[in-house]
Steps between C-alpha positions, in 0.01 A plus 500: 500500500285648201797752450760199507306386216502848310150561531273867573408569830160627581510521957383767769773710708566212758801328653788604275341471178574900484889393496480294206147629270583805395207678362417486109870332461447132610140505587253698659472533858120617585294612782410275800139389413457697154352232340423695146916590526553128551311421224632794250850420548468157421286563247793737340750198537284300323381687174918604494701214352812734548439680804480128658790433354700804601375519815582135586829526365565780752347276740760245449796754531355586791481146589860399454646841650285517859385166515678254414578195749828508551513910564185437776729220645776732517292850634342178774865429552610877592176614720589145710880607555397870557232413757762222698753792440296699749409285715820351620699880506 
């Protein structure tokens, strides 16, 4: 949602966040209970008019090329007729 809306991303490696936060280009993706990273990187984000901008604009691409609604619906769509493909053959 927060990329969808073209803003920075500040998470920890979980999930698929790795897929879509890539490292020091949309946000910064920090260690799992590093606090003082936590608080760095969004600290960065927030003294950096631009580098909030740039990286939520990247979020955004991001956004509208992975995750858009209509391209889930249709990834949904093919898993569904792959998985009944293999049961019924």
């Amino acid at each position: 949602e927060a990329m969808s809306m073209a803003k920075p991303i500040v998470s920890t490696s979980v999930g698929d966040v790795p897929l879509y936060v890539q490292n020091e280009h949309n946000g910064y993706i920090v260690e799992i209970e590093n606090t003082n990273q936590m608080a760095d990187s969004i600290l960065k984000l927030l003294r950096d008019e631009n580098l909030r901008k740039r990286f939520g604009s990247k979020s955004r691409e991001i956004a509208k090329e992975s995750l858009d609604i209509a391209l889930c619906a249709k990834k949904h769509l093919y898993a569904y007729n792959q998985f009944l493909t293999n049961i019924y053959t």
